[in-house]
C-alpha positions as a Markdown table, in Angstrom:
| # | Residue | x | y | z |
|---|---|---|---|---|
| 1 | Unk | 0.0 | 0.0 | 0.0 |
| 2 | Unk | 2.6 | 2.3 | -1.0 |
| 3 | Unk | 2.2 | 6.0 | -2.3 |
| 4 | Unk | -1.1 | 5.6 | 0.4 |
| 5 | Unk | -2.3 | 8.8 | 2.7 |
| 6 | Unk | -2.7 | 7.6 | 6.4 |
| 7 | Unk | -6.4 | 7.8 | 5.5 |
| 8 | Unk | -6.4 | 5.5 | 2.5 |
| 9 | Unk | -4.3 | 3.1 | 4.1 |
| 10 | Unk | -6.8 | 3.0 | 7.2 |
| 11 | Unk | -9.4 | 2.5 | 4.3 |
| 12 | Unk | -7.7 | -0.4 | 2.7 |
| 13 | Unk | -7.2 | -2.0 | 6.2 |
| 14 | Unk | -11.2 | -1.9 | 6.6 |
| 15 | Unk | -11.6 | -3.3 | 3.1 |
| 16 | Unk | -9.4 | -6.0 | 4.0 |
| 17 | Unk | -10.7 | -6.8 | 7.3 |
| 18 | Unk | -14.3 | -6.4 | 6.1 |
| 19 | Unk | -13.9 | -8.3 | 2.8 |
| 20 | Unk | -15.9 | -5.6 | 0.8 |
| 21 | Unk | -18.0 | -2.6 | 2.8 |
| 22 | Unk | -20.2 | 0.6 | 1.0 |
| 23 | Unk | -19.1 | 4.1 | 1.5 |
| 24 | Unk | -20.9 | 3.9 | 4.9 |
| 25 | Unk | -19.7 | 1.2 | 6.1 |
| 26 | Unk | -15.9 | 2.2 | 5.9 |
| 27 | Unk | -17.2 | 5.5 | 7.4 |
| 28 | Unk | -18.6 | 4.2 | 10.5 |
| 29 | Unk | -15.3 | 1.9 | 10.8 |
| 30 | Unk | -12.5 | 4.4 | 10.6 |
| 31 | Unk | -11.7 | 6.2 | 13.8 |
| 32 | Unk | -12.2 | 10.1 | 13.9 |
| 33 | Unk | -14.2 | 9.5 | 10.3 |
| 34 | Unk | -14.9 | 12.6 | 7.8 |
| 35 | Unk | -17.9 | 13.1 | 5.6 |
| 36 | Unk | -19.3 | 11.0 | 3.9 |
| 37 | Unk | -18.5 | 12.7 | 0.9 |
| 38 | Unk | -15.0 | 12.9 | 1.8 |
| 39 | Unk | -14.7 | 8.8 | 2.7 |
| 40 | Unk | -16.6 | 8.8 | -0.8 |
| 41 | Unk | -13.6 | 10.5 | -2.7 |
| 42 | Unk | -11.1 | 8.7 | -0.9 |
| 43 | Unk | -12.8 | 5.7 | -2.5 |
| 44 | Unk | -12.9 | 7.1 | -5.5 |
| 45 | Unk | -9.1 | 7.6 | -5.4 |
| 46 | Unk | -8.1 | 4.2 | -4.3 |
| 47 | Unk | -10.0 | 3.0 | -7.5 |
| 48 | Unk | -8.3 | 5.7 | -9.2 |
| 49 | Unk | -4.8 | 4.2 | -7.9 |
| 50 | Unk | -5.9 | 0.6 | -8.4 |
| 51 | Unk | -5.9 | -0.6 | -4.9 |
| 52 | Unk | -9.6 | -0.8 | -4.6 |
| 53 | Unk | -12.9 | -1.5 | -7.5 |
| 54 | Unk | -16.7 | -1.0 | -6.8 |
| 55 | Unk | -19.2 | -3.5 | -7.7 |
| 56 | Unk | -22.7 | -2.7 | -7.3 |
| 57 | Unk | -24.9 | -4.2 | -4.7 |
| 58 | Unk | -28.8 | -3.5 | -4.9 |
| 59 | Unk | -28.7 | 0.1 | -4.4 |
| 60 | Unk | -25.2 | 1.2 | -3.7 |
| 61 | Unk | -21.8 | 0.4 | -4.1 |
| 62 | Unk | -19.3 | -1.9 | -2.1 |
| 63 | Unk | -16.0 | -1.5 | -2.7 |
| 64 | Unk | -13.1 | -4.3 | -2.5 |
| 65 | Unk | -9.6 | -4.9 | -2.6 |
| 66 | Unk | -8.0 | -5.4 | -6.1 |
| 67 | Unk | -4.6 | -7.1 | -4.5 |
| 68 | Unk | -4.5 | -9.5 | -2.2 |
| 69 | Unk | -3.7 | -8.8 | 1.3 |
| 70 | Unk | -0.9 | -11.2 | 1.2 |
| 71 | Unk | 0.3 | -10.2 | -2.0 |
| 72 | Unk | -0.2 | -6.4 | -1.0 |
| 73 | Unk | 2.5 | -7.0 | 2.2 |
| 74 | Unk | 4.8 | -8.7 | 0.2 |
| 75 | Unk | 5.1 | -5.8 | -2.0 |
| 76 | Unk | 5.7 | -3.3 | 0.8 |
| 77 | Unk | 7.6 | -4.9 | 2.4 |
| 78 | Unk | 9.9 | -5.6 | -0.5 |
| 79 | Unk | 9.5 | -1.3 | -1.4 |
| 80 | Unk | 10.4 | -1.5 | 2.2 |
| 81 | Unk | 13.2 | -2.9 | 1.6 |
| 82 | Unk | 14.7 | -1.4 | -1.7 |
| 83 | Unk | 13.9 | 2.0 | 0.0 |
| 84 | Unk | 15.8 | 1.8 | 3.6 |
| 85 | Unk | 17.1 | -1.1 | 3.9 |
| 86 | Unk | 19.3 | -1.5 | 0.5 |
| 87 | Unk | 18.0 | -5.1 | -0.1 |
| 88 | Unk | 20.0 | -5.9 | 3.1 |
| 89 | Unk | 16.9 | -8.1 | 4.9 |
| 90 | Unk | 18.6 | -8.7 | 7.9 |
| 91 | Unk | 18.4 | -5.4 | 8.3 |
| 92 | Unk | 14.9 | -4.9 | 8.4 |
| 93 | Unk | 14.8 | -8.0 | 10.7 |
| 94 | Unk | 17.0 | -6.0 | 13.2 |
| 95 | Unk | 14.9 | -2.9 | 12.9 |
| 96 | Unk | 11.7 | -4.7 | 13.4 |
| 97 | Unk | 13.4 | -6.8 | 16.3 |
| 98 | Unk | 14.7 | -3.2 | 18.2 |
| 99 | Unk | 11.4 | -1.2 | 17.5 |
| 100 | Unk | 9.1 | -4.1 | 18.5 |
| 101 | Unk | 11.2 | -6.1 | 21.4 |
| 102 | Unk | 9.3 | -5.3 | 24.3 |
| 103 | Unk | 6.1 | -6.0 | 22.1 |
| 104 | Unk | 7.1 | -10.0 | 21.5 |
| 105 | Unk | 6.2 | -12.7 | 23.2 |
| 106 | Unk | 8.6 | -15.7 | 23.9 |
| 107 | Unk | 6.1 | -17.6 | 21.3 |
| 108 | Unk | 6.4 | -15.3 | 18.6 |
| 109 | Unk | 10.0 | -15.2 | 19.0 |
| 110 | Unk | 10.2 | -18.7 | 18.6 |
| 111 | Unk | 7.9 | -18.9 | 15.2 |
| 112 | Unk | 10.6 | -16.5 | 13.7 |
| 113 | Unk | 13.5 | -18.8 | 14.6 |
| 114 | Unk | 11.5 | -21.5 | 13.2 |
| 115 | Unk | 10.5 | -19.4 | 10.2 |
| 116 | Unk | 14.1 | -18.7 | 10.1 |
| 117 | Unk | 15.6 | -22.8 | 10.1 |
| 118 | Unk | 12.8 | -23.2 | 7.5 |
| 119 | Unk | 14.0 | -20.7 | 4.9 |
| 120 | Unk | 17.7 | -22.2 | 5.8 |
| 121 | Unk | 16.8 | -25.6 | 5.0 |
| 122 | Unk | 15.3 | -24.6 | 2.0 |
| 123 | Unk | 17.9 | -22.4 | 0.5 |
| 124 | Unk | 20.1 | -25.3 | 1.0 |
């Protein structure tokens, strides 16, 4: 979700979480909302961007993600990557371990080592 304003991105997260959601449903999801008219061009801006399409539904319109979530965070995290990190991923991996450290639990430690001997084993 690159090139994203804060607001888009929190309306992408609601699309993704929801599946698909109208206008109004978006609206009464996002925290501190705007207008409706102003959620409504956001909309119409992610469609613009191609990160979101409208279908129509009865009366209105829902809107839904064009990428998939998981293909939409491998992307990032590879612009991520090119951008700061200069394709160096452990890197990122130490960046990610010092901002979020207090934040991890022994369990989620240990499914990144394992994630880890996986992607040793397999590069082998």
């Amino acid at each position: 979700m690159t090139g994203l304003s804060r607001r888009e991105r929190e309306i992408m997260e609601i699309l993704y979480r929801r599946g698909k959601a109208s206008v109004s449903e978006v609206r009464e999801a996002m925290e501190d909302a705007p207008s409706y008219s102003a959620v409504r061009a956001m909309m119409r801006v992610l469609e613009e961007k191609g990160h979101a399409r409208h279908q129509e539904e009865g009366l209105k319109y829902v809107y839904v993600p064009v990428v998939a979530r998981e293909k939409a965070k491998k992307s990032a995290v590879k612009q991520l990557l090119d951008t700061f990190f200069s394709e160096a991923p452990e890197q990122v991996v130490a960046a990610l371990l010092d901002v979020s450290s207090h934040r991890l639990t022994n369990e989620e430690l240990d499914r990144m080592a394992m994630m880890i001997e996986k992607a040793r084993k397999e590069g082998k």
